[in-house]
N, C-alpha and C positions, 0 to 999 in steps of 0.2 A: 234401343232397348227391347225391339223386338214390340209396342206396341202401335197406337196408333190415333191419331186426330178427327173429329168428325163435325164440323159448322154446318149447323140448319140455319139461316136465316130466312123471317117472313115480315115482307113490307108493314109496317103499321105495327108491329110485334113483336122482332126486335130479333136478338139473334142467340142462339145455342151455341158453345162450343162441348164439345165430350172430349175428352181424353182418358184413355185406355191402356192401362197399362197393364204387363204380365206379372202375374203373382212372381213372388224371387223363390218361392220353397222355405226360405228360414223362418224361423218364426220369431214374433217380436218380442224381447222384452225390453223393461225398464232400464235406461241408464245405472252400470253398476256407482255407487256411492263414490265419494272422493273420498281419497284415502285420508286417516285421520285428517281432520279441521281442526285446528287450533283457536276460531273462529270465538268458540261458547266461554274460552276463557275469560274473555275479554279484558280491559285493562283498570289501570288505575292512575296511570303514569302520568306524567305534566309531557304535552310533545310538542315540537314548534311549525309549525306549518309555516311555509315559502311560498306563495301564489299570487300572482301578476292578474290573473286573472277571473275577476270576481265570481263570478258561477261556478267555478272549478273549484274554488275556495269554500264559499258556500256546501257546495255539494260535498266535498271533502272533509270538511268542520261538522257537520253533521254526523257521517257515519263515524266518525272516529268518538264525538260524542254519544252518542247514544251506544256505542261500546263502553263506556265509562273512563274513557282517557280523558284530561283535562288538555286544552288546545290552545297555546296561546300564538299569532297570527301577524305575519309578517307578506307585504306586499310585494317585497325585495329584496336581495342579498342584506344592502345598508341597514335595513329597518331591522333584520333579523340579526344582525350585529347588537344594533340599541337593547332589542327584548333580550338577547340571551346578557347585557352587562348587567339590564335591571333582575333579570332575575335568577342570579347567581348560578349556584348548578343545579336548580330542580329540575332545568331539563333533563328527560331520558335519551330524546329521540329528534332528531331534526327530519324534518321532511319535506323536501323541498322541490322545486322543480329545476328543472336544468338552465333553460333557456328564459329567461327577464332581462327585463332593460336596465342596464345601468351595471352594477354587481349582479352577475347570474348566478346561478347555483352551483359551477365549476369553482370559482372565486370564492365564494360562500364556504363550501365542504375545507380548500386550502387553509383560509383564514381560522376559522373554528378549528382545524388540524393543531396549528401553530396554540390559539389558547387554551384547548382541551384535548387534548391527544387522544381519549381512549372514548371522547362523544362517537355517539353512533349518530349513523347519517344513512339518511333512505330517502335515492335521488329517485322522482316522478320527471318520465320524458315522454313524449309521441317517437323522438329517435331512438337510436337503437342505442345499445348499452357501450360498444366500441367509441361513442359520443363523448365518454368519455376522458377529461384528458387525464396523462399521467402523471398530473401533478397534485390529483387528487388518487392515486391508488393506495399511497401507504395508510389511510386511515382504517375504522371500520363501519365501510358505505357498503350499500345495498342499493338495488336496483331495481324498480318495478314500470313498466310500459304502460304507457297511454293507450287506449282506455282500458281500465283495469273495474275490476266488481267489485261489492264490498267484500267480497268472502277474499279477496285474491287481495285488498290492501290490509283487511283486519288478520289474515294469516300471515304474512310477509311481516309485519310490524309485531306479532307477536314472536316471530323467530327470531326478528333483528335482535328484540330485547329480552328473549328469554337467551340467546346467546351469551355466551363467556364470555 
């Protein structure tokens, strides 16, 4: 980059490094804004959260809470079968993750297909989106990747569900 390194060290007193580098000529501004956020709408909606994994869940169940979505909480495909028979169709939104033990979220979106065809579903992975199978395509699922910000899961879940 054209600049350059420079280490003083003195016994007893420890050591300096410098580094030096060339001005680039442009000059800095602020990151321009994201394009609208949907973020400030926030919700209202009943939404099911899928999560094996307790801190993720945690952390997950918070920000969707304090957006004003109500969260009701499943450990696993199975369990999120049980919540969505007790609680009829208040669900808006499932949220799930892909990968758990037992019933995973591939299984989960199929099944919920079969008894609510037009539930929306917003699978959370670390893999990539090709991860999933095509026996969950005909529904309408969304996608959002491991790790994700709150701005980037409370805008994706306002699209899913302000969606037709």
């Amino acid at each position: 980059a054209g600049g350059r390194i420079g280490i003083e060290s003195k016994q007893g007193k420890g050591t300096t490094v410098y580094v030096y580098l060339p001005r680039s000529g442009l000059s800095s501004r602020a990151p321009a804004k994201a394009a609208s956020s949907l973020v400030s709408s926030g919700g209202h909606e009943t939404l099911l959260l899928v999560e094996d994994e307790l801190a993720v869940c945690n952390v997950t169940r918070r920000i969707l809470e304090r957006a004003g979505y109500r969260v009701l909480i499943a450990e696993n495909g199975a369990a999120a079968l049980d919540v969505m028979e007790r609680s009829g169709n208040e669900v808006a939104l499932v949220v799930t993750d892909i990968s758990m033990p037992g019933m995973g979220g591939q299984e989960l979106g199929a099944e919920l297909q079969q008894r609510r065809p037009k539930l929306k579903i917003l699978f959370l992975s670390g893999y990539s989106p090709q991860s999933l199978a095509s026996s969950t395509s005909g529904a309408e699922m969304e996608f959002l990747g491991k790790p994700f910000t709150s701005n980037a899961l409370l805008d994706k879940i306002r699209r899913v569900l302000c969606r037709a």
